[in-house]
mmJSON file of the N, C-alpha and C atoms, coordinates in Angstrom:
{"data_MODEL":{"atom_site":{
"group_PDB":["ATOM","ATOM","ATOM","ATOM","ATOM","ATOM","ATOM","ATOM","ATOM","ATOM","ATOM","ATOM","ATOM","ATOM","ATOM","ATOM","ATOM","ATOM","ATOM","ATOM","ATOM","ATOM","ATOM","ATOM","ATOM","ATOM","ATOM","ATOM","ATOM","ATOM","ATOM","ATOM","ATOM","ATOM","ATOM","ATOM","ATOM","ATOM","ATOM","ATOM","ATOM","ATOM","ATOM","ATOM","ATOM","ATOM","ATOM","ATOM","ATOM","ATOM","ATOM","ATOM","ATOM","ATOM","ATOM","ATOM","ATOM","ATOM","ATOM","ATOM","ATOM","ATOM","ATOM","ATOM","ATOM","ATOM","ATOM","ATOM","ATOM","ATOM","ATOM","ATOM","ATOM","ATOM","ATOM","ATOM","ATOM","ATOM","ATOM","ATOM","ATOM","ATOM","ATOM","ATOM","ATOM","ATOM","ATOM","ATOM","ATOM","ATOM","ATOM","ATOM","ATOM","ATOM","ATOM","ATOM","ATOM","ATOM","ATOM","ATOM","ATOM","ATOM","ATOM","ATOM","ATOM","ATOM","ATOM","ATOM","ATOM","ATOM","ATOM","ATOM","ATOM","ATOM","ATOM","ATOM","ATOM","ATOM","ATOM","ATOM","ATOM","ATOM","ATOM","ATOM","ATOM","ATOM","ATOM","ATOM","ATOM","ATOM","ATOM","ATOM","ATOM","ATOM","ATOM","ATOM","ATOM","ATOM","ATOM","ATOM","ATOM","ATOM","ATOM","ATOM","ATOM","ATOM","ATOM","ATOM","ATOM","ATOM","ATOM","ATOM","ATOM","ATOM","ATOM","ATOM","ATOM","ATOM","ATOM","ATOM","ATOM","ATOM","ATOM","ATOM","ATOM","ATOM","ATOM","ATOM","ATOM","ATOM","ATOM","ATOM","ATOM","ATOM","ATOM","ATOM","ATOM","ATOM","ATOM","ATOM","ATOM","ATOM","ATOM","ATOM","ATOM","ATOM","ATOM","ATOM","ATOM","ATOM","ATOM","ATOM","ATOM","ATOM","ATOM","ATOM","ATOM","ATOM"],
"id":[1,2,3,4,5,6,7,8,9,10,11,12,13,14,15,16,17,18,19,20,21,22,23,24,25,26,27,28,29,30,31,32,33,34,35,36,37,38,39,40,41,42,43,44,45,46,47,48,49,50,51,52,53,54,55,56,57,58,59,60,61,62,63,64,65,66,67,68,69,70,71,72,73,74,75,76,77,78,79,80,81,82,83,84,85,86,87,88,89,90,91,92,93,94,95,96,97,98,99,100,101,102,103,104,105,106,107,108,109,110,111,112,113,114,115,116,117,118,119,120,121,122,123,124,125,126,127,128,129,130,131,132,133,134,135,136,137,138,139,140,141,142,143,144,145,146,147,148,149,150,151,152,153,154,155,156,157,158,159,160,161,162,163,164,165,166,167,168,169,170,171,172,173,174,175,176,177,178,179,180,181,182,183,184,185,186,187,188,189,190,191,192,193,194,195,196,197,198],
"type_symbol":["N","C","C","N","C","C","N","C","C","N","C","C","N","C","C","N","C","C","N","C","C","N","C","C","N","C","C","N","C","C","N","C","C","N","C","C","N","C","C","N","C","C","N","C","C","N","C","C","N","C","C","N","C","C","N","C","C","N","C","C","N","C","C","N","C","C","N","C","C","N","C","C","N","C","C","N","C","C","N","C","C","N","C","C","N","C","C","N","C","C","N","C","C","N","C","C","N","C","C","N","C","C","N","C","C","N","C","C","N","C","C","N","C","C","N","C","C","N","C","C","N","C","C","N","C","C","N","C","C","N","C","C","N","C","C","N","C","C","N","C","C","N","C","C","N","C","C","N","C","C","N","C","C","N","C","C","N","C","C","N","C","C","N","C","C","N","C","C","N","C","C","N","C","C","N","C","C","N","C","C","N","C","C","N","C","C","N","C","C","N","C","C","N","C","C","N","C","C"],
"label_atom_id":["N","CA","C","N","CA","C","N","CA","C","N","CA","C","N","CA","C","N","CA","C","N","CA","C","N","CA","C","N","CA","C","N","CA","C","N","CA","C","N","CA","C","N","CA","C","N","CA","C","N","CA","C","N","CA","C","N","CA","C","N","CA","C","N","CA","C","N","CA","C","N","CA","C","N","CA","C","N","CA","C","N","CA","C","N","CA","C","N","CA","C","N","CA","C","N","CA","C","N","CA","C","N","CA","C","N","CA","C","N","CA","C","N","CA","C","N","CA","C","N","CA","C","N","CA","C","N","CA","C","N","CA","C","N","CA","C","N","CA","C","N","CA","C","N","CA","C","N","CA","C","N","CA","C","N","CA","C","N","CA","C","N","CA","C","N","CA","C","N","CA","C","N","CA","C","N","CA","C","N","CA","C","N","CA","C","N","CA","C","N","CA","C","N","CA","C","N","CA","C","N","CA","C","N","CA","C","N","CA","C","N","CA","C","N","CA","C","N","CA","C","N","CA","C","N","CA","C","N","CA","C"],
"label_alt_id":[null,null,null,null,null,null,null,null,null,null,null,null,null,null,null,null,null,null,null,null,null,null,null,null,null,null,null,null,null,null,null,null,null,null,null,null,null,null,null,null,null,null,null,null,null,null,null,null,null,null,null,null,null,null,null,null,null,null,null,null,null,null,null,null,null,null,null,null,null,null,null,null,null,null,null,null,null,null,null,null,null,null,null,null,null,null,null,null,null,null,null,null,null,null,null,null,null,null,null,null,null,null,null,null,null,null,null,null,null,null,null,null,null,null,null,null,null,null,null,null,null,null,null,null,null,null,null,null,null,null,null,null,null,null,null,null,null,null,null,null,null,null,null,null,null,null,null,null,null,null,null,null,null,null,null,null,null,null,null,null,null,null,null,null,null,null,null,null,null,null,null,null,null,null,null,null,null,null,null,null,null,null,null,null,null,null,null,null,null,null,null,null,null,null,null,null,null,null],
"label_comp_id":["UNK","UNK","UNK","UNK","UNK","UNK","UNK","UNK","UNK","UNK","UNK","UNK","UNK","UNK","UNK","UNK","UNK","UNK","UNK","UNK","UNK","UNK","UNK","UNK","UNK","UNK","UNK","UNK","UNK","UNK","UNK","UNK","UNK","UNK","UNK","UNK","UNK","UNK","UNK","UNK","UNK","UNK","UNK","UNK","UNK","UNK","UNK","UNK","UNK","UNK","UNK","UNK","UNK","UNK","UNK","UNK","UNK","UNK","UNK","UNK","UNK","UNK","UNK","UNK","UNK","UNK","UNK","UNK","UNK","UNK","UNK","UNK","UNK","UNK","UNK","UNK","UNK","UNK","UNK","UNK","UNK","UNK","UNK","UNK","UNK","UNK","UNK","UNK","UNK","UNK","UNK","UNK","UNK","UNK","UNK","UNK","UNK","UNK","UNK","UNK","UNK","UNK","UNK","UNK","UNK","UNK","UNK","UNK","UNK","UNK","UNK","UNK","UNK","UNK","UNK","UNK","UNK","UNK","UNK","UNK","UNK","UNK","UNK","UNK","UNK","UNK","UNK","UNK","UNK","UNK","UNK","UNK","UNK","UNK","UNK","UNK","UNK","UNK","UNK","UNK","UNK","UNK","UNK","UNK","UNK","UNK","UNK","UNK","UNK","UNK","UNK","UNK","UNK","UNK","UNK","UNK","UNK","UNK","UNK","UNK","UNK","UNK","UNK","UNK","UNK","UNK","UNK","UNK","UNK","UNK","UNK","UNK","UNK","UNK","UNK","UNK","UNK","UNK","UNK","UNK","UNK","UNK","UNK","UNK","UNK","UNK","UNK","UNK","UNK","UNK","UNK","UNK","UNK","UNK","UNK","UNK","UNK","UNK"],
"label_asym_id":["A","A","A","A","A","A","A","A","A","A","A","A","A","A","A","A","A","A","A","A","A","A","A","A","A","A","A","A","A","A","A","A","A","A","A","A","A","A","A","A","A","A","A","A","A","A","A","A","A","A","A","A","A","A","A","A","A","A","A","A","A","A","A","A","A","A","A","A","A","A","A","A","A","A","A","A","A","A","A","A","A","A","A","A","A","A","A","A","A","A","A","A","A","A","A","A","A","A","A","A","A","A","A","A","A","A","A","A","A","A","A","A","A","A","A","A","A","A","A","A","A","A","A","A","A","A","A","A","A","A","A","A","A","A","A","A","A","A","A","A","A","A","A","A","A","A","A","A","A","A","A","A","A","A","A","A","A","A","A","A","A","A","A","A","A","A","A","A","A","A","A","A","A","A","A","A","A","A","A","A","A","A","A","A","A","A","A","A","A","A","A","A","A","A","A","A","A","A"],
"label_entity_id":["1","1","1","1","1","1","1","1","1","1","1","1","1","1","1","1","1","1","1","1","1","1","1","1","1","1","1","1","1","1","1","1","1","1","1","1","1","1","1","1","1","1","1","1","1","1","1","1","1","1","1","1","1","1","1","1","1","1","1","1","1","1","1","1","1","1","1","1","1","1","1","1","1","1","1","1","1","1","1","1","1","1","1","1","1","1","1","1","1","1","1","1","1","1","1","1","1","1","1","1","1","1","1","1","1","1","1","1","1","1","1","1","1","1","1","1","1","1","1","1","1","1","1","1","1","1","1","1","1","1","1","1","1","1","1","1","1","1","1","1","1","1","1","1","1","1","1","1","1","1","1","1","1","1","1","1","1","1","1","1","1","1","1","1","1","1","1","1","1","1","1","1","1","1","1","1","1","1","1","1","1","1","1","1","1","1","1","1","1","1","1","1","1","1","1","1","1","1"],
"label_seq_id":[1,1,1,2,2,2,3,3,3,4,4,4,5,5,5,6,6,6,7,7,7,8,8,8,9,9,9,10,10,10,11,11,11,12,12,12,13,13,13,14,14,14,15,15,15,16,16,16,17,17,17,18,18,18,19,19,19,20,20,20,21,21,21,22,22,22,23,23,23,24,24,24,25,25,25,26,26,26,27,27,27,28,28,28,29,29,29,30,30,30,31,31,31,32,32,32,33,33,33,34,34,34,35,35,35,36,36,36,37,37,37,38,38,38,39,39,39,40,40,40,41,41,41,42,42,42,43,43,43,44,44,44,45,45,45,46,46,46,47,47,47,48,48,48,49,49,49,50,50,50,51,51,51,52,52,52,53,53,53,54,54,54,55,55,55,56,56,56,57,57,57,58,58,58,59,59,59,60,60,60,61,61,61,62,62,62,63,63,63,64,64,64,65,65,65,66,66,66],
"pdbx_PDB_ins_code":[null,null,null,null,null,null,null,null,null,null,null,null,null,null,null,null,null,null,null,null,null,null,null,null,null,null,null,null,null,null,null,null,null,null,null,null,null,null,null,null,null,null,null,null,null,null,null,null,null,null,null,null,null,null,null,null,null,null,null,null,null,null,null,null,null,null,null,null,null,null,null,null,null,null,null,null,null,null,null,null,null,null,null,null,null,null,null,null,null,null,null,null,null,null,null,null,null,null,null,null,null,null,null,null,null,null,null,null,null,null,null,null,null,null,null,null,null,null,null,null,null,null,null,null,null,null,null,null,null,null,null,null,null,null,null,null,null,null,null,null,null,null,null,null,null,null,null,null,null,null,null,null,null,null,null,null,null,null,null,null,null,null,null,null,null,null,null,null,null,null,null,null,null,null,null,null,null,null,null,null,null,null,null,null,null,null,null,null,null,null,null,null,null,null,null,null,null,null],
"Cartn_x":[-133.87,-133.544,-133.689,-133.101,-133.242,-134.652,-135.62,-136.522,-137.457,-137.345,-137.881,-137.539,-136.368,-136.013,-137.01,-136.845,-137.889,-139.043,-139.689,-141.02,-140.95,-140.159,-140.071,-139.782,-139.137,-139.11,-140.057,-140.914,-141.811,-142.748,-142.932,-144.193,-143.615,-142.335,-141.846,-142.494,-141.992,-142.343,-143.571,-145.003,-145.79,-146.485,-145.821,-146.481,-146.093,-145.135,-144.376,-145.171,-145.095,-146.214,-147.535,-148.496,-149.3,-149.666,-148.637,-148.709,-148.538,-147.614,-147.248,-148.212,-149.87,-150.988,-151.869,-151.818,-152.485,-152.565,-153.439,-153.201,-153.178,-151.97,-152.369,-153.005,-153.813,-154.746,-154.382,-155.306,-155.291,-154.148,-153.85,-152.968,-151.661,-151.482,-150.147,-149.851,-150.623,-150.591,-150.369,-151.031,-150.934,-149.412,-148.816,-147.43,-146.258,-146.845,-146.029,-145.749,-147.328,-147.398,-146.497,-146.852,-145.561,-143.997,-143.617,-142.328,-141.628,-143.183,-142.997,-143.157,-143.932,-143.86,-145.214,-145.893,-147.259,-148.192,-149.214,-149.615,-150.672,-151.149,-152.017,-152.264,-152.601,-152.559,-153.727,-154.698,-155.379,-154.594,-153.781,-152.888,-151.874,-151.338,-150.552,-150.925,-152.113,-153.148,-153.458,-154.084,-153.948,-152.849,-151.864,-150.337,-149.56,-150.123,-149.961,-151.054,-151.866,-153.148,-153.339,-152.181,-152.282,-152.957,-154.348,-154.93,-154.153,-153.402,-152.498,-150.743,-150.262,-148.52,-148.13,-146.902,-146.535,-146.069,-146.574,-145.981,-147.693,-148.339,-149.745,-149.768,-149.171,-148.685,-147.638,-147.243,-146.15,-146.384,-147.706,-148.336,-148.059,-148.268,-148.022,-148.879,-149.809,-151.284,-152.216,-152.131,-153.107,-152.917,-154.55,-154.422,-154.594,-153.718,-153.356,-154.836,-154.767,-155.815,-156.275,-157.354,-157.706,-158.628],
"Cartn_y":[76.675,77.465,76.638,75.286,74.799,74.373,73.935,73.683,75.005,76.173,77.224,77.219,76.557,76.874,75.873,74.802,73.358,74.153,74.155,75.239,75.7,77.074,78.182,77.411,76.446,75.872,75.331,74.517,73.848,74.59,75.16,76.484,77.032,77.4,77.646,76.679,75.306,74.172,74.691,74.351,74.333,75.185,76.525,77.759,77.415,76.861,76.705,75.385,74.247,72.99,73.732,74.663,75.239,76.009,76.531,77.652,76.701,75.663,74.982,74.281,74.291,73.109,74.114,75.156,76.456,75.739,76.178,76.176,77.746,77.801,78.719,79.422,80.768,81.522,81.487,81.999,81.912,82.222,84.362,85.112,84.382,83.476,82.996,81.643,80.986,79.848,80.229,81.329,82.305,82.649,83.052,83.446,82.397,81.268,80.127,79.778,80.218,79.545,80.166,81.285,82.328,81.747,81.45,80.929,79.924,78.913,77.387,77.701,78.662,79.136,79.239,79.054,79.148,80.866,80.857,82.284,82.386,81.289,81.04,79.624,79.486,78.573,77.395,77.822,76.931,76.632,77.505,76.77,75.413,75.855,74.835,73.624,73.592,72.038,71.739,72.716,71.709,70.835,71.809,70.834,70.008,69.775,68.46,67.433,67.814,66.425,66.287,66.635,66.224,66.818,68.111,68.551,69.982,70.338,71.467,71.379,72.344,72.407,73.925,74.295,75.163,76.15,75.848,76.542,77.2,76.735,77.245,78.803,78.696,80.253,81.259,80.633,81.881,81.628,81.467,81.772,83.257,83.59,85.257,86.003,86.729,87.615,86.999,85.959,85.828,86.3,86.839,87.651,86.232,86.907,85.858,85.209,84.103,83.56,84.01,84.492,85.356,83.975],
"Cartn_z":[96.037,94.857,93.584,93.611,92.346,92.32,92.995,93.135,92.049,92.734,92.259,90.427,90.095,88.565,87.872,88.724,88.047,87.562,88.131,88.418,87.05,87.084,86.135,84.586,84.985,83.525,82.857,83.881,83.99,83.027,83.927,83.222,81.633,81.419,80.279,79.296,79.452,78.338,78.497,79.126,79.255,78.127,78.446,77.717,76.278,75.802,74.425,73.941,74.345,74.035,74.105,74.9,74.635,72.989,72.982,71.744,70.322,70.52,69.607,69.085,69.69,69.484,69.009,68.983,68.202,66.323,66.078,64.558,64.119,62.538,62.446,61.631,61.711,61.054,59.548,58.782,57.264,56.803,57.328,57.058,56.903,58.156,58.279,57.153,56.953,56.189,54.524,54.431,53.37,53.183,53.935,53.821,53.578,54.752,54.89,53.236,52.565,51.451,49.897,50.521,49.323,49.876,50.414,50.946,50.024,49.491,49.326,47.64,47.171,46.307,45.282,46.394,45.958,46.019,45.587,45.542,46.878,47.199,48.837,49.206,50.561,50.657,50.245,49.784,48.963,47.337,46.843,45.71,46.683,47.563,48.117,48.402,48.656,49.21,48.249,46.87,45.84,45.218,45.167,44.503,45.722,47.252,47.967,47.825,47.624,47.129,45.839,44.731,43.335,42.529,43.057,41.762,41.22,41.391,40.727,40.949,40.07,40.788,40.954,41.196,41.35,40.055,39.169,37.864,37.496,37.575,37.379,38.185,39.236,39.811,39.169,38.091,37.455,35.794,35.556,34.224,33.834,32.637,32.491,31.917,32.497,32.199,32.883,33.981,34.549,36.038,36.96,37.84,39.124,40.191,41.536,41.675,42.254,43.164,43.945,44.958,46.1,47.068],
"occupancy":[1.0,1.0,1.0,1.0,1.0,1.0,1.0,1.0,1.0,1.0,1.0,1.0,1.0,1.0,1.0,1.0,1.0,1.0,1.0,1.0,1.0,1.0,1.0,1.0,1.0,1.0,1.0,1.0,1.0,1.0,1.0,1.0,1.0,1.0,1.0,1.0,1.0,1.0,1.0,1.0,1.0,1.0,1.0,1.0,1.0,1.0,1.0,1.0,1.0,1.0,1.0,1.0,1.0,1.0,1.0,1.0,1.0,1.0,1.0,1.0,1.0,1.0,1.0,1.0,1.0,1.0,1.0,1.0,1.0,1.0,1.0,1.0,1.0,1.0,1.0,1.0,1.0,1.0,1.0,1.0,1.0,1.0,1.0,1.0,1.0,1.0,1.0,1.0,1.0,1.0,1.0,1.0,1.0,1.0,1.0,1.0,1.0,1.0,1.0,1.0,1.0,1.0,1.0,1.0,1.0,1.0,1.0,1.0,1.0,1.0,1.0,1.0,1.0,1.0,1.0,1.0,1.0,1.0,1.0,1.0,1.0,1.0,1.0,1.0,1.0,1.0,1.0,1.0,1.0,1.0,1.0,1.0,1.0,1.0,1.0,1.0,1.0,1.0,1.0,1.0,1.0,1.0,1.0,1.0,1.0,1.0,1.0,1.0,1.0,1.0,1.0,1.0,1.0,1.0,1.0,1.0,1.0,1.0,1.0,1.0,1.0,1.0,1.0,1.0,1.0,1.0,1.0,1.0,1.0,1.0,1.0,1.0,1.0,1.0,1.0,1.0,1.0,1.0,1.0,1.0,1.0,1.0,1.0,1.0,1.0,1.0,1.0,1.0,1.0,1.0,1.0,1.0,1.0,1.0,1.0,1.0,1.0,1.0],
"B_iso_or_equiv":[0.0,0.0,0.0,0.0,0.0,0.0,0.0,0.0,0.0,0.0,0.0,0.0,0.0,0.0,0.0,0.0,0.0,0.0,0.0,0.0,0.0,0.0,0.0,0.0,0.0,0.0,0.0,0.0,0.0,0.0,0.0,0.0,0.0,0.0,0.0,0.0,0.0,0.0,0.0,0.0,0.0,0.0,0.0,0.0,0.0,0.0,0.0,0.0,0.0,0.0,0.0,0.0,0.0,0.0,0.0,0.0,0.0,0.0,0.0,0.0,0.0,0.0,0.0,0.0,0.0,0.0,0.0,0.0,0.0,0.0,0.0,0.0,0.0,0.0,0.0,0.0,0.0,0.0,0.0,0.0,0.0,0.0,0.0,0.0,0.0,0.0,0.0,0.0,0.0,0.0,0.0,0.0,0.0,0.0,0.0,0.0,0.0,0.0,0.0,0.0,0.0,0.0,0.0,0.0,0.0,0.0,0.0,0.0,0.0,0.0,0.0,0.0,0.0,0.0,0.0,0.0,0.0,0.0,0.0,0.0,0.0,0.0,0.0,0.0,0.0,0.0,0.0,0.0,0.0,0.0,0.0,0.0,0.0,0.0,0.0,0.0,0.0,0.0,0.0,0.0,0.0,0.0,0.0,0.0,0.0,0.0,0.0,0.0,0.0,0.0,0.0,0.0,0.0,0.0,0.0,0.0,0.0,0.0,0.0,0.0,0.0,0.0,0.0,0.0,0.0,0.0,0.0,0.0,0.0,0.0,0.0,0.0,0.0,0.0,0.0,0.0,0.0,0.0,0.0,0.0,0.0,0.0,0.0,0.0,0.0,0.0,0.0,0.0,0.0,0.0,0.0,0.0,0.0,0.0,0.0,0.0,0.0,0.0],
"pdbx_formal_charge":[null,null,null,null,null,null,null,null,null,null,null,null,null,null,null,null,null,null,null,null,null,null,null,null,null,null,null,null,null,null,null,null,null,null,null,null,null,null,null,null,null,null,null,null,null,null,null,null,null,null,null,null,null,null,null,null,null,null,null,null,null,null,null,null,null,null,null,null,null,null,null,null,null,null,null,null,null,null,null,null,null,null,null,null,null,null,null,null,null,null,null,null,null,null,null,null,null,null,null,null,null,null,null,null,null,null,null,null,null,null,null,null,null,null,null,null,null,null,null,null,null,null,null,null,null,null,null,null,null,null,null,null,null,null,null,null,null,null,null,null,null,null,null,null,null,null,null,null,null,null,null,null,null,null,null,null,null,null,null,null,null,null,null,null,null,null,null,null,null,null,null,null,null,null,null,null,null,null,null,null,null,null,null,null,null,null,null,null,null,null,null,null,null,null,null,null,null,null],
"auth_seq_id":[1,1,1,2,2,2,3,3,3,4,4,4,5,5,5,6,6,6,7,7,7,8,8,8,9,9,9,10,10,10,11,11,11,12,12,12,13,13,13,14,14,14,15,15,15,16,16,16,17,17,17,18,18,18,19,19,19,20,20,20,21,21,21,22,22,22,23,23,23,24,24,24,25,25,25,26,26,26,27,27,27,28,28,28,29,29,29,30,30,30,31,31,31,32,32,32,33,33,33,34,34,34,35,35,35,36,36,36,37,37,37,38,38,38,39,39,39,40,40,40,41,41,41,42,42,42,43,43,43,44,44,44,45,45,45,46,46,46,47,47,47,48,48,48,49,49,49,50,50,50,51,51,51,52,52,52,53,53,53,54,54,54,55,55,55,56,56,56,57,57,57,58,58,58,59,59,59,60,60,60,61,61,61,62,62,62,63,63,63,64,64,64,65,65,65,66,66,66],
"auth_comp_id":["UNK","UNK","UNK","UNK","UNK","UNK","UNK","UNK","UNK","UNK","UNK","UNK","UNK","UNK","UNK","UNK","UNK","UNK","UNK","UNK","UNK","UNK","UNK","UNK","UNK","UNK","UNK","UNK","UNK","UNK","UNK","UNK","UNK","UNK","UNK","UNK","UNK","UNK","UNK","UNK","UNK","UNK","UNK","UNK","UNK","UNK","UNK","UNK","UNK","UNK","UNK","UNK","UNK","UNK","UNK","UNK","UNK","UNK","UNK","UNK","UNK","UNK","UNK","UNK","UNK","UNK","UNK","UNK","UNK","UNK","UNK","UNK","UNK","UNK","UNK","UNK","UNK","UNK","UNK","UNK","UNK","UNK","UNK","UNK","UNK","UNK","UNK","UNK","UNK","UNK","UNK","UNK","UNK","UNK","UNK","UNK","UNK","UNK","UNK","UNK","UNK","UNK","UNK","UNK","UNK","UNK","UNK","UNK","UNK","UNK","UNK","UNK","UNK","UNK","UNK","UNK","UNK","UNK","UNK","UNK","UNK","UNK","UNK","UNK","UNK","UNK","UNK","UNK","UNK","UNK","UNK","UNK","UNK","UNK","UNK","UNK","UNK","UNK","UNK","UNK","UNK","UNK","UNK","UNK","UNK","UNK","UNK","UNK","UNK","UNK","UNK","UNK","UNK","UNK","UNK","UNK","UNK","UNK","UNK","UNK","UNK","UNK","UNK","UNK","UNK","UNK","UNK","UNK","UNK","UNK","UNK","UNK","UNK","UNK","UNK","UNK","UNK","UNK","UNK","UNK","UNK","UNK","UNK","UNK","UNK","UNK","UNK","UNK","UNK","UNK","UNK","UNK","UNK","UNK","UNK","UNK","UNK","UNK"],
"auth_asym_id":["A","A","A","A","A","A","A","A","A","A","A","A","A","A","A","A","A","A","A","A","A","A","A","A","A","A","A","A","A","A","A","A","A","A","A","A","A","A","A","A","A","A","A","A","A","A","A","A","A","A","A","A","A","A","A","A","A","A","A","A","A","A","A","A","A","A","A","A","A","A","A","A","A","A","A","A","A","A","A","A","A","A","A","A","A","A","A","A","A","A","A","A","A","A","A","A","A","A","A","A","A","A","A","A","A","A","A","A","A","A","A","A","A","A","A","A","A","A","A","A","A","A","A","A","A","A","A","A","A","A","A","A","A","A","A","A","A","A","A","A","A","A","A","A","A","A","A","A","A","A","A","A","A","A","A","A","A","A","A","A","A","A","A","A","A","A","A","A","A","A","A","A","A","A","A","A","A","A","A","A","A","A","A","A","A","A","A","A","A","A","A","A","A","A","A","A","A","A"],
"auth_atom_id":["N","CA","C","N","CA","C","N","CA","C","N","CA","C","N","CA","C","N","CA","C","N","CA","C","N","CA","C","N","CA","C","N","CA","C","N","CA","C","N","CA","C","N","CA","C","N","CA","C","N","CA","C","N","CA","C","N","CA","C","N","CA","C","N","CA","C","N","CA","C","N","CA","C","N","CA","C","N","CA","C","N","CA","C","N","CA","C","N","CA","C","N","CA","C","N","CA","C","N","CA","C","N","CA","C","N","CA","C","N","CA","C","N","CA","C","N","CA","C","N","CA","C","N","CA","C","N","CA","C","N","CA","C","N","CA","C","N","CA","C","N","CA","C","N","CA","C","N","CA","C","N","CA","C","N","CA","C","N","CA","C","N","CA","C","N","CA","C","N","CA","C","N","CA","C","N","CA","C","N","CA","C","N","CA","C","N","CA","C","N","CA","C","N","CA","C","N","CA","C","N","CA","C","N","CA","C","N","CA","C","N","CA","C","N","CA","C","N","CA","C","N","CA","C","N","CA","C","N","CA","C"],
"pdbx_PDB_model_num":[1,1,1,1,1,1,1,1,1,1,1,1,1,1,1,1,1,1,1,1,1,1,1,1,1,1,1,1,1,1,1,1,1,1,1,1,1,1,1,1,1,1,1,1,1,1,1,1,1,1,1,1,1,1,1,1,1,1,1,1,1,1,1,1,1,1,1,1,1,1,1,1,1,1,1,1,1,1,1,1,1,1,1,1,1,1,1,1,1,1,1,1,1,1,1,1,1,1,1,1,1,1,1,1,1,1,1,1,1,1,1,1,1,1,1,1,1,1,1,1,1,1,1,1,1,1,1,1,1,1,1,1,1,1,1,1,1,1,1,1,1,1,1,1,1,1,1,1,1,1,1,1,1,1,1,1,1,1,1,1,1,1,1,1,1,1,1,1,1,1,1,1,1,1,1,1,1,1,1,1,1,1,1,1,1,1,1,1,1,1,1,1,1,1,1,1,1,1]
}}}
């Protein structure tokens, strides 16, 4: 019986370290990126590698980044 749980767990991690090595898609990085307070995630990579910041996203009359 406990044998059988090893197993089942086994496979659990497995599937979760699996999923966890995924990268993820645009959509999501996109969102991650409104979170952090950016308008997408190409604004966000610019203001971590120094060529923009986060205030360039809450200018007033100019239209979002796409």
């Amino acid at each position: 019986m406990m044998e059988k749980k090893r197993h089942a767990l086994r496979k659990l991690l497995e599937a979760v370290e699996k999923e966890l090595l995924h990268k993820p898609n645009r959509k999501t990085l996109d969102r991650l990126s409104l979170l952090a307070g950016y308008q997408d995630w190409e604004s966000f990579q610019d203001a971590l590698h120094g060529v923009g910041d986060g205030e360039e996203n809450y200018e007033v009359g100019e239209k979002p980044k796409k």
